[in-house]
Each structure stands twice: as structure tokens, then as C-alpha cells.
N, C-alpha and C positions, 0 to 999 in steps of 0.2 A: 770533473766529477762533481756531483750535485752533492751537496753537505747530509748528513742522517741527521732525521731530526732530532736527537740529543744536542749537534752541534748545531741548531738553526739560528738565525739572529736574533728572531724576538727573544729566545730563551738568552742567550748574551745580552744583550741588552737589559734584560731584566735585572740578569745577576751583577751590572754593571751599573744600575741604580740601584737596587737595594739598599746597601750601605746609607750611603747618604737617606735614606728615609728609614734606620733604623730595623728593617726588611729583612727576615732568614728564607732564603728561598731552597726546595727541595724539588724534586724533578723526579719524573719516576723514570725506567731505561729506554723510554720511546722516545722524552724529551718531549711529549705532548702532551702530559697532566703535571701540572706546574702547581706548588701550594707554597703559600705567602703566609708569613704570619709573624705581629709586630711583637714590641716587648709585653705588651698588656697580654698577649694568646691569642688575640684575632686572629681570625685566620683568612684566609679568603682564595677561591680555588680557578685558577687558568686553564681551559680546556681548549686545547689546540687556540686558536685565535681568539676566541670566547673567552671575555673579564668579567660576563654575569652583571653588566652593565644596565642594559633593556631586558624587556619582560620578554619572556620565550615568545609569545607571538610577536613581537616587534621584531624580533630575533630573527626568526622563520620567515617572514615578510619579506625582513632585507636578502635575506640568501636566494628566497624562489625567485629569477632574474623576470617569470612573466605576473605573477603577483606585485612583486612591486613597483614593475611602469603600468598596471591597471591602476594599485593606491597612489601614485603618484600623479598622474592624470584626473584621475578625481579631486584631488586635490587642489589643481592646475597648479601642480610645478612642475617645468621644464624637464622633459625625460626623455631617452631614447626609448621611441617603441620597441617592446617584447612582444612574441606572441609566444604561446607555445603549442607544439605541435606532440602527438602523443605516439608511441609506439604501438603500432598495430594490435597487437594481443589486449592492450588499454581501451580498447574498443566500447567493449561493453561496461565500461566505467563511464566513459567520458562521450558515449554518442558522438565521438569523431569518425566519419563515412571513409574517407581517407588519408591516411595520413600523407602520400605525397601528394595528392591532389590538395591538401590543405595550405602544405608545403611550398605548392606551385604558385596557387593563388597569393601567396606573400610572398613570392619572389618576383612575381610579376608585377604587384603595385608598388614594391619599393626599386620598381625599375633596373630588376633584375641583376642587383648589385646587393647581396646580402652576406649576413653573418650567421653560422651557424655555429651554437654551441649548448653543452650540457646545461639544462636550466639552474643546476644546482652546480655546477661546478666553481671550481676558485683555482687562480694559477695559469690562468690561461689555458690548461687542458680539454684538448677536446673543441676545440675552436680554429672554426674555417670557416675562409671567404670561399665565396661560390659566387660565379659568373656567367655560370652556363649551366643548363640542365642538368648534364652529365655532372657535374664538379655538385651539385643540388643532392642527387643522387649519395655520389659517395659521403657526404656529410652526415646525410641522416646514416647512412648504414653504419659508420663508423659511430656516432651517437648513441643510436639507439644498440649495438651492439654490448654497451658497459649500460646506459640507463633507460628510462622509461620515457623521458621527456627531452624534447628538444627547442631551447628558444632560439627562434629567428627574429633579426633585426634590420634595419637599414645598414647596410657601409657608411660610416660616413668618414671624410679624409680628417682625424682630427690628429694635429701637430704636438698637442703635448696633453696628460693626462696628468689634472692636481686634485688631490683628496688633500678635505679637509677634517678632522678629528674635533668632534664636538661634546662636550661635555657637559651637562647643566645648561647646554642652548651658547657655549661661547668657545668661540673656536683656539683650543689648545696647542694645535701642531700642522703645518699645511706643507703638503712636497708636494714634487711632482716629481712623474717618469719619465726616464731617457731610454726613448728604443735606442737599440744596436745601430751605431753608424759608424763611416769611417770620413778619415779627411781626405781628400785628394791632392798630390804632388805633382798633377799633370803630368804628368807620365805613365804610371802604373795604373792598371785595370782594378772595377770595383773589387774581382776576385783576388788579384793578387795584395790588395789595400786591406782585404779582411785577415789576409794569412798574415801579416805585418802588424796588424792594430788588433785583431780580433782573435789569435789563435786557437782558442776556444771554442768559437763557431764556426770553425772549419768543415766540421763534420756536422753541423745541427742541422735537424730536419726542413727547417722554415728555409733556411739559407736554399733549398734546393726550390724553393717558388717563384725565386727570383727566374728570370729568362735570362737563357745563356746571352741576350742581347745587351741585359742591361749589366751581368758581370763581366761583360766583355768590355764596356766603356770604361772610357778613362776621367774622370773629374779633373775639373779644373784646380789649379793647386788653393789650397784652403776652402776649395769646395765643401761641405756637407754632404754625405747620402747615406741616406738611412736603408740599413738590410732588411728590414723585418716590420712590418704593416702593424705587429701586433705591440701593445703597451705591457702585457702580462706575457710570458717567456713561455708559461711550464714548465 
């Protein structure tokens, strides 16, 4: 069961430093507006992930996933291409003729191996690989069903995802993500190695994109395999 956002982490976390920076922190019952404030009366307000750090359009930059590999190409720094593709009704906004013909044409130059997902989204929601028309198809429908915009991207196979947290231009905190994977005992199937290490994911959605071929094998013992393509869960 997924935490309610009163219990989420950053909000622990916060209440977990505090202290030591002399910090009263108060939280309203969503657990998504968070208010800080030192012994002088400063105050200063947390809104969902947002610490009011950057300027609202820097803000808004980073969130649109096809805005900011257009600023970031200009730039020429290193990005994965976004495009975005617009929901039909967006027509008359956006002089998009079609949206899955739009759709098609970047699925086909990034060699038919793409990523579709809500341009705004966070969390991994709302995010699918597509390999084939039909699988093209149900993305955008599912997409555009909750928003108005869809960015597609290349696939590409990458093994581990590290963010870095910058501050004044120097980097303060750097992790990275671990997909879901299990070890292997050579004996037991990827499936039955998730019900043993993962029970959790037993029942999760992703877990059913695997091909019964590949939860059918058995890993080598201290093998590695990872479940899940994606770095973000939802």
C-alpha cells in the first residue's frame, strides 16, 4: 500500500532535520503544504516538491518534459529528445494536423522504439514503452485520456539513473535509482525470485510486461535481473 501524503518521505525527512537547523515545521492534512519557520519568524513555504528555489518560469521549464529538451539543446547540453504531441481537440491551438500521424513520424525516426508519457507528469505515471503501432496507439489514448499533451522520446537502455541537487551552482546531494530486481539461486524462475525478494510486486502492473518467457527463466545464482524497464515506479 502506497504511503498518503501526510506520511510521504520528504515530509519525514524534513521533520527529521528540522531540529538540528532550529526549524518548527507544520504541515497541513494533505501533507502537501508544508510551512517552515526559524526562531527569528522567517518563514518559508513547501508546496508539494516545490522549496520556491527558482523563478516560476525556470520552474515551469523544468516540469514541461518538451520545453526543456528544446532549452536544453539550445543550449547544447546533453538531453534526451522530447517532442510533444498534442490532443486532438488542441488542434486549433497548436496547428497540429494530426496527432497520431505526428506521433508516427517520431516513432519511426527514433527506430521505432519509444517512450511515451505525460509531458507534465512526475512519478513515473502514465509512462509506456511502445514498439509497435498498436502499443503507439494505446499510449496516446491512455495519455491523452487524463491530459492534453503527450511527450515522446527515444528508449534508450540506460542502467542506472543519478540526480544531482544543485544549489548556488554546487552540487549538494547526488543518488541514484535502483529498479526492481531480483538475485538468482539457479534454481528458481524470475517469477517465483520476485514472490521470495519482491512480494510487494507481485500483483504490480509493470510486472505483467515482462513475457511469460522471461518470468519463466531461471538466473544464474547471484545473477542480477531487473523487473521493470522503468527508474520512476508510480
Amino acid at each position: 500500500m502506497t504511503d498518503l501524503n501526510h506520511e510521504r518521505e520528504l515530509l519525514k525527512i524534513i521533520r527529521g532535520l528540522a531540529p538540528a537547523y532550529g526549524l518548527t515545521v507544520e504541515a497541513d492534512a494533505t501533507g502537501w503544504v508544508i510551512r517552515l519557520a526559524d526562531a527569528s519568524g522567517r518563514r518559508m513555504l513547501v508546496f508539494g516538491y516545490d522549496f520556491g528555489l527558482n523563478p516560476s518560469s525556470s520552474a515551469e521549464a523544468a516540469r514541461d518534459k518538451g520545453a526543456c529538451s528544446d532549452l536544453l539543446r539550445e543550449e547544447s547540453v546533453p538531453a534526451v529528445e522530447h517532442h510533444i504531441v498534442f490532443r486532438p481537440d488542441w488542434a486549433r491551438f497548436t496547428g497540429q494536423a494530426s496527432a497520431f500521424q505526428s506521433a508516427l513520424q517520431l516513432f519511426e525516426s527514433f527506430g521505432r522504439d519509444v517512450v511515451c508519457k505525460d509531458n507534465h507528469g512526475t512519478g513515473g505515471a502514465l509512462v509506456f514503452r511502445a514498439r509497435t503501432v498498436n502499443q503507439l496507439e494505446m499510449a496516446l489514448a491512455s495519455v491523452f485520456a487524463a491530459h492534453h499533451a503527450c511527450a515522446i522520446s527515444p528508449y534508450l537502455a540506460i542502467d542506472d539513473e543519478v540526480r544531482v541537487v544543485l544549489v548556488d551552482g554546487a552540487a549538494t546531494a547526488v543518488y541514484a535509482k535502483r529498479r526492481p530486481h531480483v538475485t538468482g539461486d539457479g534454481t528458481r524462475s524470475v517469477m517465483a525470485l520476485v514472490a521470495m525478494q519482491l512480494p510487494q510486486a507481485a500483483n504490480a502492473p509493470w510486472l505483467a510486461e515482462q513475457s511469460p518467457q522471461e518470468l519463466a527463466s531461471v538466473p544464474a545464482a547471484g545473477e542480477e535481473r531487473v523487473v521493470n524497464w522503468r527508474h520512476n515506479l508510480g
